[in-house]
C-alpha positions in Angstrom: -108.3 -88.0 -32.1 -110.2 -86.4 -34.6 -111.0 -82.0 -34.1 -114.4 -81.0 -33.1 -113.6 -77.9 -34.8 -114.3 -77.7 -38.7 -111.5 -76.6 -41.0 -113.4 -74.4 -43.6 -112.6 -72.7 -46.8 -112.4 -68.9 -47.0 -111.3 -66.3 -48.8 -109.2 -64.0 -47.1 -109.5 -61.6 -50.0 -113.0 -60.9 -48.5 -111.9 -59.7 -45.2 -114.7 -56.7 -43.9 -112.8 -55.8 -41.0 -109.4 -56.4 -39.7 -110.8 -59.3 -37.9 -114.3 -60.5 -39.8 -114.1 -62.4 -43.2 -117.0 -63.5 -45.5 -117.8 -67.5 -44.5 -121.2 -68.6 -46.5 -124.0 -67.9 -47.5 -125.9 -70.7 -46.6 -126.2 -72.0 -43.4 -124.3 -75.3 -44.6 -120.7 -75.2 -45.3 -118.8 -78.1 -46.6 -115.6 -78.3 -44.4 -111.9 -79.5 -45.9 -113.1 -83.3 -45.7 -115.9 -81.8 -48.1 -118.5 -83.0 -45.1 -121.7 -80.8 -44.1 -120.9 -78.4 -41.6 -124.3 -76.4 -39.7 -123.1 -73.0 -39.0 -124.5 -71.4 -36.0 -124.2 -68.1 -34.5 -120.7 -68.4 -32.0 -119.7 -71.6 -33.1 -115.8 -72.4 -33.3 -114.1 -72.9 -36.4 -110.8 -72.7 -37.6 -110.5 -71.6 -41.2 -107.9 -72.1 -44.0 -106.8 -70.5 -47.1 -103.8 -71.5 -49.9 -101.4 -69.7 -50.0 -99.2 -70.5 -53.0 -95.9 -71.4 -51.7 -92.9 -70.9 -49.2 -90.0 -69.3 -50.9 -88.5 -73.0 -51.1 -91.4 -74.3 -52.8 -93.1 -75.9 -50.3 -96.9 -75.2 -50.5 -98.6 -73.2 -47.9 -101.8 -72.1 -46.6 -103.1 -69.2 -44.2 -104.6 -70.8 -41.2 -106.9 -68.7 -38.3 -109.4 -69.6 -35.6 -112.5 -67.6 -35.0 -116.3 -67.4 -34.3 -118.7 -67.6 -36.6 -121.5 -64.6 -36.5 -124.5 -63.8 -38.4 -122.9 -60.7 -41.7 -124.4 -57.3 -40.5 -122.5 -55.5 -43.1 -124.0 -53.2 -45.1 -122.8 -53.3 -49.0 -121.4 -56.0 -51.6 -121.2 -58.1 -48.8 -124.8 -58.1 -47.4 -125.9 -60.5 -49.4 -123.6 -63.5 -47.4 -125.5 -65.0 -44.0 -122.6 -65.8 -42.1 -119.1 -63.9 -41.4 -116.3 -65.6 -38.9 -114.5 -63.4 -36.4 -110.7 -64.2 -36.4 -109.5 -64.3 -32.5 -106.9 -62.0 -30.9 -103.8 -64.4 -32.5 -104.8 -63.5 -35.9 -103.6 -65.4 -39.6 -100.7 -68.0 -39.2 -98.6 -69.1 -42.5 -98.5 -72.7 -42.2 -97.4 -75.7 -44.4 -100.5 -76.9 -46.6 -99.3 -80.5 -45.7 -100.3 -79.4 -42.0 -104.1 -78.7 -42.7 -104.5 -82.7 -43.9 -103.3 -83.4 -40.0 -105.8 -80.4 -38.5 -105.4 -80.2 -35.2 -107.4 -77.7 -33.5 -105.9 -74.4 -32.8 -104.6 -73.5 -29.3 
């Protein structure tokens, strides 16, 4: 069964708190399938990032759920619409291969 939950691209080098990384500026995102996504204010998402690789070579990514929520930073951020708040059970370190079988977070 496919997830109702898009798997988008981020950058977690653009993290503006702890918990809240830069999403988009627009209010469209492509998600990993490359298909439109409409972002709203408290919409679910889970969102992914590579990672390089395990120390065995396998590649990896850095996977999170959150909430997306309308960037009220002040800044060099200000300029980006939309920000996603990563939930209480943070960044996981997964297996690249795993984001092709996304499965919604639990």
């Amino acid at each position: 069964m496919a997830s109702q939950i898009p798997l988008l691209l981020v950058d977690f080098n653009e993290m503006l708190d702890f918990d809240l990384v830069l999403l988009s500026r627009d209010d469209v995102k492509a998600d990993a399938g490359g298909n439109p996504v409409h972002l709203y204010e408290g919409m679910a998402v889970d969102i992914y990032s590579d990672d390089g690789a395990f120390d065995d070579g396998r590649p990896s990514a850095l996977l999170a759920r959150g909430v997306v929520e309308r960037n009220r930073t002040e800044g060099w951020s200000k300029h980006v619409k939309w920000a996603c708040r990563i939930d209480q059970k943070g960044v996981h370190h997964v297996e690249l291969s795993q984001l092709t079988q996304h499965e919604p977070l639990k």
